[in-house]
PyMOL Python script that loads the backbone (N, CA, C, O; Angstrom):
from pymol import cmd

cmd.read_pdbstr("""\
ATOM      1  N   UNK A   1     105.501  84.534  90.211  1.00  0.00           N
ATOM      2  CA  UNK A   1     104.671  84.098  89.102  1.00  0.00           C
ATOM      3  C   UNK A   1     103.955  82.795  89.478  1.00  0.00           C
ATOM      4  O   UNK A   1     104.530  81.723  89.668  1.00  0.00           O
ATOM      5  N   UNK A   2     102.954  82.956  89.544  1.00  0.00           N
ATOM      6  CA  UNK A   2     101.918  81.462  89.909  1.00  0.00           C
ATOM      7  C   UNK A   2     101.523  80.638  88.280  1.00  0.00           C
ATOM      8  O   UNK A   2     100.866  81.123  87.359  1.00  0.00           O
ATOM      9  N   UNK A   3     102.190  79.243  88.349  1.00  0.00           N
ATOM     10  CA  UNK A   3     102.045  78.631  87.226  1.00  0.00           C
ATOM     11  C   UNK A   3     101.035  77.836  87.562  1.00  0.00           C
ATOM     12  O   UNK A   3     100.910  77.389  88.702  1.00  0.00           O
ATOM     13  N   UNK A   4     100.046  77.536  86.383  1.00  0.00           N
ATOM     14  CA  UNK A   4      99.368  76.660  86.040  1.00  0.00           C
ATOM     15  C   UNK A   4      99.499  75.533  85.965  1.00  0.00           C
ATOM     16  O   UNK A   4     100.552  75.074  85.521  1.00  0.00           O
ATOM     17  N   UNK A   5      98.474  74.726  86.373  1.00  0.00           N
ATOM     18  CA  UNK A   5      98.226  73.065  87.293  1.00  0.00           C
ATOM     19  C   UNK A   5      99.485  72.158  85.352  1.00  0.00           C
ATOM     20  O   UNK A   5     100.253  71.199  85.281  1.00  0.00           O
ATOM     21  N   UNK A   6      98.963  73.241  84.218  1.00  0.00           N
ATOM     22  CA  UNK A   6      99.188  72.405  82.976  1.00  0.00           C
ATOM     23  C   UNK A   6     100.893  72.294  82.856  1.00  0.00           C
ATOM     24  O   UNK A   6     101.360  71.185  82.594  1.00  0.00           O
ATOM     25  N   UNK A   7     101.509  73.067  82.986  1.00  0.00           N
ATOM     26  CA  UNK A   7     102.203  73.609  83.102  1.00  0.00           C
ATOM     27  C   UNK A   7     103.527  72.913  84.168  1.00  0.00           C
ATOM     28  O   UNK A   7     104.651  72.548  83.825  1.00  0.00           O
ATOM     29  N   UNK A   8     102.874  72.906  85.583  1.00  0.00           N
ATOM     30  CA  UNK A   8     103.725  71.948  86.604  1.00  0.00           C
ATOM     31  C   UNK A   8     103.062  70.259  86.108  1.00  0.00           C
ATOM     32  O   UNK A   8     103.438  69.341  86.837  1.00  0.00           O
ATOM     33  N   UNK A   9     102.463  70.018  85.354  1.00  0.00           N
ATOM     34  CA  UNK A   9     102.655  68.692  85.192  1.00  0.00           C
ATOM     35  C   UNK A   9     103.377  68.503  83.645  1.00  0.00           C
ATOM     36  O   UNK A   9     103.778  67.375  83.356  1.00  0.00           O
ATOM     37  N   UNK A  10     103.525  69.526  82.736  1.00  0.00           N
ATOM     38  CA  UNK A  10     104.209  69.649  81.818  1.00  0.00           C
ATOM     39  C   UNK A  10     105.983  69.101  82.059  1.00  0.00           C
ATOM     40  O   UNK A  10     106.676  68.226  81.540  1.00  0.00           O
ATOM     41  N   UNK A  11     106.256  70.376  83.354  1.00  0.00           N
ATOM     42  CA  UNK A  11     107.476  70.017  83.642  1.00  0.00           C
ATOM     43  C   UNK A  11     107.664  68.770  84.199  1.00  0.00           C
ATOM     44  O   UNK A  11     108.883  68.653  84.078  1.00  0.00           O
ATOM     45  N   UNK A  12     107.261  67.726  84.745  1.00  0.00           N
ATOM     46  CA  UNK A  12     107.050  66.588  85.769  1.00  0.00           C
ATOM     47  C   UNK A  12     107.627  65.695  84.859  1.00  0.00           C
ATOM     48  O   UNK A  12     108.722  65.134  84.841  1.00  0.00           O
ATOM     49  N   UNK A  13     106.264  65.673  83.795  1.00  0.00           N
ATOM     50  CA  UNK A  13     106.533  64.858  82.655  1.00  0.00           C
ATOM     51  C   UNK A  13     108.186  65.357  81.894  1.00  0.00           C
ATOM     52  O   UNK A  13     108.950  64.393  81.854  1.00  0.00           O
ATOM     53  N   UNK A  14     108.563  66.171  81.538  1.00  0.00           N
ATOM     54  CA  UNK A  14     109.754  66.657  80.758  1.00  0.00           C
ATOM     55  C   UNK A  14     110.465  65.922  81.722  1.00  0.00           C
ATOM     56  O   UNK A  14     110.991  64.842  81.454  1.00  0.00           O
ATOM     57  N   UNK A  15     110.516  66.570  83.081  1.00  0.00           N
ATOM     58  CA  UNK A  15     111.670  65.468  84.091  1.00  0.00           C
ATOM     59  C   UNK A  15     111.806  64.249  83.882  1.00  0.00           C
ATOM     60  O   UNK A  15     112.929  63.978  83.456  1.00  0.00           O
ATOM     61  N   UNK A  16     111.053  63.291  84.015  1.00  0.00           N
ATOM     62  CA  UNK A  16     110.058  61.830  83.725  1.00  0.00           C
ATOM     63  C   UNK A  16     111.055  61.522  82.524  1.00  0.00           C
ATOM     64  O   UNK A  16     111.907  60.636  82.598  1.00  0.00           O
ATOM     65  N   UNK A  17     110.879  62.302  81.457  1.00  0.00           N
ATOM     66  CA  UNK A  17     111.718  61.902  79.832  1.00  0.00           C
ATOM     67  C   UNK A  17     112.767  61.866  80.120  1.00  0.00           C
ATOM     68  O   UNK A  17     113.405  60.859  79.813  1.00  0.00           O
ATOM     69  N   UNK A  18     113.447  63.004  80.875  1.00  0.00           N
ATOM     70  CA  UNK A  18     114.858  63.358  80.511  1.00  0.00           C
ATOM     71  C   UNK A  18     115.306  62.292  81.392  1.00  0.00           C
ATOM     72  O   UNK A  18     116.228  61.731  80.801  1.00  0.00           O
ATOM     73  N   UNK A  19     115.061  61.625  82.753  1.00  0.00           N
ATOM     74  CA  UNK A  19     115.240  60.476  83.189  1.00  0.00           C
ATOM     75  C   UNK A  19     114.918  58.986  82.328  1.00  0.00           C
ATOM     76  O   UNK A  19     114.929  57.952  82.996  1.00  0.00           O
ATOM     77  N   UNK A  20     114.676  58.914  81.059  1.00  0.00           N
ATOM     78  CA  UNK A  20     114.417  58.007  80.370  1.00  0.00           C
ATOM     79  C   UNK A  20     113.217  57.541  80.191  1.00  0.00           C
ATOM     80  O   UNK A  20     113.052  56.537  79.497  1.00  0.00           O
ATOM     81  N   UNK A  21     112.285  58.119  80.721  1.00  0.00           N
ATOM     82  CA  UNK A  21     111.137  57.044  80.565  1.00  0.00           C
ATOM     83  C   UNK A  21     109.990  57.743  79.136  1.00  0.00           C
ATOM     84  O   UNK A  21     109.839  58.941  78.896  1.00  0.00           O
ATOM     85  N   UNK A  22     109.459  56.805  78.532  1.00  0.00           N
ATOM     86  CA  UNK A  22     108.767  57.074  77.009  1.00  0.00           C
ATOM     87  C   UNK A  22     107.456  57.752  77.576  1.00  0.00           C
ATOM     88  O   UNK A  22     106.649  57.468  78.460  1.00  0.00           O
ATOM     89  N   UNK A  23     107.629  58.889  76.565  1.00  0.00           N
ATOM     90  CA  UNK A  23     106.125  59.501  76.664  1.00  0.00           C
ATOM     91  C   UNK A  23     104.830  59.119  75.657  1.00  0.00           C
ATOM     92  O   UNK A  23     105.082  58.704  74.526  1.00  0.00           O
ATOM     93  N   UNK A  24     103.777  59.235  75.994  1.00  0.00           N
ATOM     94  CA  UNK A  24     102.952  59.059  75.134  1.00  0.00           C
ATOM     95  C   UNK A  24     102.907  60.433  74.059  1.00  0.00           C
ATOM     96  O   UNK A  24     103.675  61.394  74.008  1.00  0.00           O
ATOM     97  N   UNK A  25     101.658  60.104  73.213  1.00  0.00           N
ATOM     98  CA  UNK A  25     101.911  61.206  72.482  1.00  0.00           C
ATOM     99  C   UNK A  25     101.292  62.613  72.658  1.00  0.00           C
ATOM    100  O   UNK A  25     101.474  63.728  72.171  1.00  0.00           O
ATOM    101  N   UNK A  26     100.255  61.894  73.829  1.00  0.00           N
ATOM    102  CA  UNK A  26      99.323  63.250  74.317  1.00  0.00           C
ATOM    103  C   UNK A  26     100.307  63.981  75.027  1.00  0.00           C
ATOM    104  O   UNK A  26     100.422  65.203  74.933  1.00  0.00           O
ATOM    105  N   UNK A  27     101.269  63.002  75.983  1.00  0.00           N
ATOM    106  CA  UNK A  27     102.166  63.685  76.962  1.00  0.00           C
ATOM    107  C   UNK A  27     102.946  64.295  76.273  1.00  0.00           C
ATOM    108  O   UNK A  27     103.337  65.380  76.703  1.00  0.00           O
ATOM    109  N   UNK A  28     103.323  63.924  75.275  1.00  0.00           N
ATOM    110  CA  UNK A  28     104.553  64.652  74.327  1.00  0.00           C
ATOM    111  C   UNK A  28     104.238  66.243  74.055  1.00  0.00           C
ATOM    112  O   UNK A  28     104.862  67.293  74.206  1.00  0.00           O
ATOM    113  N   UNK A  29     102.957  65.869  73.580  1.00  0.00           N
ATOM    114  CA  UNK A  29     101.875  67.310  72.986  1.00  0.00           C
ATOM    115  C   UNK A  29     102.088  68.275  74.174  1.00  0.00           C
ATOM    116  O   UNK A  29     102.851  69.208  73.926  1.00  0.00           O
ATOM    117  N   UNK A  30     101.634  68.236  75.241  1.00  0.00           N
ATOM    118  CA  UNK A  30     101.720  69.016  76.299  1.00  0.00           C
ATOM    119  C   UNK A  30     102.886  69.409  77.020  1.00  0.00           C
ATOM    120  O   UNK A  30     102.900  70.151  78.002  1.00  0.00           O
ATOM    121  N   UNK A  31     104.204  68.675  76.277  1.00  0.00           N
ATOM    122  CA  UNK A  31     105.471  69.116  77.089  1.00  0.00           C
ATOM    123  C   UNK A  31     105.751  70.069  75.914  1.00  0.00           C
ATOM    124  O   UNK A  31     106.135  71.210  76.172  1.00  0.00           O
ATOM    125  N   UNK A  32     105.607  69.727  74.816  1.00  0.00           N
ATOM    126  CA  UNK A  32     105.752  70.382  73.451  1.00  0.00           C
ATOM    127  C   UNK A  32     105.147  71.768  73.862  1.00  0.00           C
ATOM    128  O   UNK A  32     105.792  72.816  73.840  1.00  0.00           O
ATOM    129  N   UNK A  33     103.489  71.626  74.338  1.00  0.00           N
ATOM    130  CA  UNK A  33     103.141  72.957  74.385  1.00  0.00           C
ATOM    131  C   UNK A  33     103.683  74.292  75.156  1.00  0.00           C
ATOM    132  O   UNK A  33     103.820  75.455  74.777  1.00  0.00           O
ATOM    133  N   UNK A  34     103.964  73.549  76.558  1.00  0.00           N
ATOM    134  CA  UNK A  34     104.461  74.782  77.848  1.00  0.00           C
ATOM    135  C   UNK A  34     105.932  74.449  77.750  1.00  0.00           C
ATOM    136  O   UNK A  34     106.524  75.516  77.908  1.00  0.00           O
ATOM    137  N   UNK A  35     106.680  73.606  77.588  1.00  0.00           N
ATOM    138  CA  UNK A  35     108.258  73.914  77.807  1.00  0.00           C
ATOM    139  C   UNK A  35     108.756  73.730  76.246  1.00  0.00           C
ATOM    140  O   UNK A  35     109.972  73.837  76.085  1.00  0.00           O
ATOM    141  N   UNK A  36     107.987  73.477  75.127  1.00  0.00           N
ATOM    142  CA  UNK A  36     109.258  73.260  74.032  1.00  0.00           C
ATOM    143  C   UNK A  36     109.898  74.659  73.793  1.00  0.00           C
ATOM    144  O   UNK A  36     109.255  75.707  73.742  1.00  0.00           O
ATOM    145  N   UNK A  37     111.059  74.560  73.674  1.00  0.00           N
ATOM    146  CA  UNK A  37     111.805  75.940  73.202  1.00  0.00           C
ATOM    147  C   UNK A  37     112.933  75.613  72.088  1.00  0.00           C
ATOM    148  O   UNK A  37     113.910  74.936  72.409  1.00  0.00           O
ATOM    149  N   UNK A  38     112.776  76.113  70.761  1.00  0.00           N
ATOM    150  CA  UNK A  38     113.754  75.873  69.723  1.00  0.00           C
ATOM    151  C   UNK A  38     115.403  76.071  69.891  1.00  0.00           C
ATOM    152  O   UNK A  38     116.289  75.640  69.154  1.00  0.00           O
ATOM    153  N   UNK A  39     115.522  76.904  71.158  1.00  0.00           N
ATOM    154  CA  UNK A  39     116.479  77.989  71.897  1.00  0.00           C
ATOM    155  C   UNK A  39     117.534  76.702  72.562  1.00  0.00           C
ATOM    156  O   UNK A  39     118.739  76.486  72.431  1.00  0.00           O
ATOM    157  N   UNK A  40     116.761  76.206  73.097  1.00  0.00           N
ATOM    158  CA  UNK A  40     116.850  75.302  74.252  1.00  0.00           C
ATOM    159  C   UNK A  40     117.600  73.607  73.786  1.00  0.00           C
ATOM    160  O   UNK A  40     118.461  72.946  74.368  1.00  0.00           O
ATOM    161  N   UNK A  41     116.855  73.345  72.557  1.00  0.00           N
ATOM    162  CA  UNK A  41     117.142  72.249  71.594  1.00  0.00           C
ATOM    163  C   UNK A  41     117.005  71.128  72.921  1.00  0.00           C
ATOM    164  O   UNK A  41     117.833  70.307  73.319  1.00  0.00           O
ATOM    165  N   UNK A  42     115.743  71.413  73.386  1.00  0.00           N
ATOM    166  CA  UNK A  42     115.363  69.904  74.288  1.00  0.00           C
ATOM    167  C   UNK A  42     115.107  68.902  73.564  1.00  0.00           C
ATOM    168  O   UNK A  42     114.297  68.908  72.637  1.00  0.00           O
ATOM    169  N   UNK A  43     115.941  67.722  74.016  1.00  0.00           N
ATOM    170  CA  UNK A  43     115.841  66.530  73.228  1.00  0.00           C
ATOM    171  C   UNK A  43     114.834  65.572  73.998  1.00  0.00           C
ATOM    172  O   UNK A  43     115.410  65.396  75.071  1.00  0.00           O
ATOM    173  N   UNK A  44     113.821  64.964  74.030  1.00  0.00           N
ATOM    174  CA  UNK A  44     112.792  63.917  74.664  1.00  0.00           C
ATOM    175  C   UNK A  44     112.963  62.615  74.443  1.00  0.00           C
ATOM    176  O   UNK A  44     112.621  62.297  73.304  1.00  0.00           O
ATOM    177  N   UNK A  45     113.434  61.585  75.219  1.00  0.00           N
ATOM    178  CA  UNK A  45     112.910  60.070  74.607  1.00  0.00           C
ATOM    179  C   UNK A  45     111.689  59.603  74.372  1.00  0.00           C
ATOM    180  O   UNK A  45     110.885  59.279  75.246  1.00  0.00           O
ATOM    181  N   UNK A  46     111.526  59.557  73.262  1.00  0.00           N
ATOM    182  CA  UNK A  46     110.024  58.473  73.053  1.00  0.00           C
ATOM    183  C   UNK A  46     109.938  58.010  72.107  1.00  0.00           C
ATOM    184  O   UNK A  46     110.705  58.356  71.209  1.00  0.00           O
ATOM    185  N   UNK A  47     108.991  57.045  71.897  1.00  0.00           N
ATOM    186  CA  UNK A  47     109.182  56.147  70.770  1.00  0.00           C
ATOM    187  C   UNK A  47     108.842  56.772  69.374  1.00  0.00           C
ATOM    188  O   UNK A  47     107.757  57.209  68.990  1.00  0.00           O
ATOM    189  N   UNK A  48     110.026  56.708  68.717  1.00  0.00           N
ATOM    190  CA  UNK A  48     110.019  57.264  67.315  1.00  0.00           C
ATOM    191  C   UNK A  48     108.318  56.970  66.645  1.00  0.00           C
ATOM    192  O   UNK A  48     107.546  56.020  66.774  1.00  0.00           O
ATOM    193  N   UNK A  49     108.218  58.333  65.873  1.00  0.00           N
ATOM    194  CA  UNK A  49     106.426  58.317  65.374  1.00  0.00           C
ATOM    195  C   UNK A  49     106.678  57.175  64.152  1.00  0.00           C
ATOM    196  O   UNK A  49     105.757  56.527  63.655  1.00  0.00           O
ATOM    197  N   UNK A  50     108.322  57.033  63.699  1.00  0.00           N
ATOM    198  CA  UNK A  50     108.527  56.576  62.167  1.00  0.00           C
ATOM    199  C   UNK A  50     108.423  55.155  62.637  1.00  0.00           C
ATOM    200  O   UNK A  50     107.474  54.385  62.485  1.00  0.00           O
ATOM    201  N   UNK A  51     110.035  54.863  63.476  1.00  0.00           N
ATOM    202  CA  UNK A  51     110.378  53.359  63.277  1.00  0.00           C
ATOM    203  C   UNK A  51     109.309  52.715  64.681  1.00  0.00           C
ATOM    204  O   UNK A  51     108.619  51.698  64.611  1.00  0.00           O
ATOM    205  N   UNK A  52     109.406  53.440  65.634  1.00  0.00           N
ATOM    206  CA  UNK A  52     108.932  52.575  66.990  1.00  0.00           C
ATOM    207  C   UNK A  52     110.101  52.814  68.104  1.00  0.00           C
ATOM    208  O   UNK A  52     109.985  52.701  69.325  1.00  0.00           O
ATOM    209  N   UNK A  53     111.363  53.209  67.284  1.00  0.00           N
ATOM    210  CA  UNK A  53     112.001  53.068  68.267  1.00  0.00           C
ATOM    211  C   UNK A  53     112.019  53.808  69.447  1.00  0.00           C
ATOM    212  O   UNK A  53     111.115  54.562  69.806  1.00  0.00           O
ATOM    213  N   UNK A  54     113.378  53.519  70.231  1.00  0.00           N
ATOM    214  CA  UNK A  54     113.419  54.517  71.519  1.00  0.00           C
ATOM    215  C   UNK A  54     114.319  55.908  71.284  1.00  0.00           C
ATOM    216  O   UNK A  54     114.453  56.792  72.130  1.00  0.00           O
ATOM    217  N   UNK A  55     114.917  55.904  69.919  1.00  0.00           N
ATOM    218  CA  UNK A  55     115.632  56.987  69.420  1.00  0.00           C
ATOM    219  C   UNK A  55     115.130  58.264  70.260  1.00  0.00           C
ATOM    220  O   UNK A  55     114.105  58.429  70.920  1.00  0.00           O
ATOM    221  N   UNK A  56     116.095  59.009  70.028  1.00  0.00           N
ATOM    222  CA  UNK A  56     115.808  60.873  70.469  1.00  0.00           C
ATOM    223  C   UNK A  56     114.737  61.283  69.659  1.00  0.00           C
ATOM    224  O   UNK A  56     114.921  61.152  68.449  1.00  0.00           O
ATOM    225  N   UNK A  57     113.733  61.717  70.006  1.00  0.00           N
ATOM    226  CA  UNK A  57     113.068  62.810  69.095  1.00  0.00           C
ATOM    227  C   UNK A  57     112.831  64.105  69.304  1.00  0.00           C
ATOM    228  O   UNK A  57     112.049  64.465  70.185  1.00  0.00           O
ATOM    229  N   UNK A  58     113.555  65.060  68.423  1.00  0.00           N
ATOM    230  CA  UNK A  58     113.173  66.476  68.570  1.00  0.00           C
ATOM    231  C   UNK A  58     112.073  67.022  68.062  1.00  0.00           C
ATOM    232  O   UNK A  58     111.715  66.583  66.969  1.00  0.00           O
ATOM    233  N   UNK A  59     111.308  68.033  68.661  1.00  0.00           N
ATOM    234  CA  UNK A  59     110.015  68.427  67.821  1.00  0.00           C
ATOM    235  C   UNK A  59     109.721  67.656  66.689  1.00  0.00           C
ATOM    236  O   UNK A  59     110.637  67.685  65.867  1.00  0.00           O
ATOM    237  N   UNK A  60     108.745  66.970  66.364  1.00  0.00           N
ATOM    238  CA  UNK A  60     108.743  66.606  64.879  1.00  0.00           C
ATOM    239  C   UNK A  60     109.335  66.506  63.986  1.00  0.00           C
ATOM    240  O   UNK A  60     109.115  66.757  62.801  1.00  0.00           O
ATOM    241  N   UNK A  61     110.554  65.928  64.774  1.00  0.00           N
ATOM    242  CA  UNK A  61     111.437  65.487  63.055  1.00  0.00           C
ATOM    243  C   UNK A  61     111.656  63.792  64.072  1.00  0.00           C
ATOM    244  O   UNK A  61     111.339  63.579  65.242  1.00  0.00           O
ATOM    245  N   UNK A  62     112.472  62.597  62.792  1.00  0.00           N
ATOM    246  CA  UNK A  62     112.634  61.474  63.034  1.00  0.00           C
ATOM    247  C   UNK A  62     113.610  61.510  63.736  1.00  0.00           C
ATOM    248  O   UNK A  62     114.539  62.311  63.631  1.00  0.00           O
ATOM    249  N   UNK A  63     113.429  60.142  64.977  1.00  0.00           N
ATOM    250  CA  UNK A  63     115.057  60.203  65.857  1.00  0.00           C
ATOM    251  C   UNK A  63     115.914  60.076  65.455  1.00  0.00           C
ATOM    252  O   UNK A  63     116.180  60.442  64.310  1.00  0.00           O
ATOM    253  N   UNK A  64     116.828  59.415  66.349  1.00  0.00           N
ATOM    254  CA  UNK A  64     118.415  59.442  65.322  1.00  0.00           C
ATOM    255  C   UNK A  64     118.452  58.068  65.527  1.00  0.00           C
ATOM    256  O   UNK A  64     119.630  57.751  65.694  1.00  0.00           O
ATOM    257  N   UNK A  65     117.673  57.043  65.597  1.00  0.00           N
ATOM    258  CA  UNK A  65     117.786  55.862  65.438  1.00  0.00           C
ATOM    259  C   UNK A  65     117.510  55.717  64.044  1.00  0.00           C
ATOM    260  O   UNK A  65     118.500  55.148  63.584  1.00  0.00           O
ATOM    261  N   UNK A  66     116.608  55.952  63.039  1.00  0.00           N
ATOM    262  CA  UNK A  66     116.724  55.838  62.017  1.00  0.00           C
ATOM    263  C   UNK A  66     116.535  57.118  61.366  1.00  0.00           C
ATOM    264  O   UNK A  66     115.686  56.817  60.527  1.00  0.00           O
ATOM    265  N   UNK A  67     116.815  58.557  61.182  1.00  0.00           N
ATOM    266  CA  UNK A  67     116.779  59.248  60.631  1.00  0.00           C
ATOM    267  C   UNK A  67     115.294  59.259  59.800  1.00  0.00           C
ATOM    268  O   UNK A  67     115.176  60.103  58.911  1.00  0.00           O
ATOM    269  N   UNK A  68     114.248  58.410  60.052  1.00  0.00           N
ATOM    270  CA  UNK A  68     112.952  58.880  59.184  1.00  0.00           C
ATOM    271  C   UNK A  68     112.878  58.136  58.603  1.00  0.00           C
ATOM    272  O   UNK A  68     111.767  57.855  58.154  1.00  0.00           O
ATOM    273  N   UNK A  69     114.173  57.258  58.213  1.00  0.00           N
ATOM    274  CA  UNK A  69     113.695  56.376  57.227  1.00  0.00           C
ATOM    275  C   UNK A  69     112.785  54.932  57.894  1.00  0.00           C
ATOM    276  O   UNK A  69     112.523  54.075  57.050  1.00  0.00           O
ATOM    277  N   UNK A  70     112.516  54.774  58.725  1.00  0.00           N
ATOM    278  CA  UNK A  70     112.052  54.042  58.990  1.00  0.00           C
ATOM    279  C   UNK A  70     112.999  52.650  59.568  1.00  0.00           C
ATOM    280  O   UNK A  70     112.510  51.835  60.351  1.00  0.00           O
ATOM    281  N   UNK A  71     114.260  52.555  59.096  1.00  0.00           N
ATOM    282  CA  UNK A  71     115.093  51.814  59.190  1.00  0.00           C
ATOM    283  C   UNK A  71     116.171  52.169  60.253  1.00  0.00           C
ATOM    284  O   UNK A  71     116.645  53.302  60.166  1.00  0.00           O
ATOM    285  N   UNK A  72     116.575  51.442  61.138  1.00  0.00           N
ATOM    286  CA  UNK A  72     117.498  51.178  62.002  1.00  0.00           C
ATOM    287  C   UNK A  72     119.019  52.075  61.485  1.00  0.00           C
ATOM    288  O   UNK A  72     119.098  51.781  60.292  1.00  0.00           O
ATOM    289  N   UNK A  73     119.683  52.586  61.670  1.00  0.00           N
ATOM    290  CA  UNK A  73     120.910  52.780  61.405  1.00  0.00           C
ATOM    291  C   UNK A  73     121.734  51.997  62.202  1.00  0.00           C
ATOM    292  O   UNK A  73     121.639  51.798  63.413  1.00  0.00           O
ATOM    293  N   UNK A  74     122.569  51.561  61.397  1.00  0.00           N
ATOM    294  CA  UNK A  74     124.015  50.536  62.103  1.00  0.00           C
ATOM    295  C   UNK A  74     125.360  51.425  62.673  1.00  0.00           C
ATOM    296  O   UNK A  74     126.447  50.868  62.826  1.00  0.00           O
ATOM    297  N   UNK A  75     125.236  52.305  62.852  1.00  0.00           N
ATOM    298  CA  UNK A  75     126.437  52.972  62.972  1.00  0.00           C
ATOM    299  C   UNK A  75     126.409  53.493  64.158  1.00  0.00           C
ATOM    300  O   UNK A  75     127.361  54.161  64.562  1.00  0.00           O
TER     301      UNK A  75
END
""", "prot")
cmd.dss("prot")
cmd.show_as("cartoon", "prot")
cmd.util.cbc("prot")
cmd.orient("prot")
């Protein structure tokens, strides 16, 4: 199967995250597009869309640094 140029830089970037480093949001978009899988429950670091933080974010929901609320959790 011959993959597309979008595709091997999709995965690059996913590698890139899962080693820690923050994606932007275009980059996010494009790992979202060719590798997100609901199946899979890939988790990405990047900076929460809510608080800023560096929390987990799964597809479009808030990290687990603050659950959405915008606020830090202490626990």
């Amino acid at each position: 199967m011959v993959k597309r140029i979008d595709e091997i830089f999709a995965e690059e970037l996913a590698n890139q995250a899962i080693k820690g480093v923050n994606l932007t949001e275009s980059e996010l978009e494009l790992v979202k597009a060719y590798l997100y899988d609901p199946l899979t429950e890939l988790d990405i670091p990047v900076d929460c869309y809510v608080c800023g933080g560096d929390g987990w974010l799964d597809y479009k929901l808030p990290c687990s640094a603050c659950d959405g609320s915008g606020e830090i959790r202490k626990d």
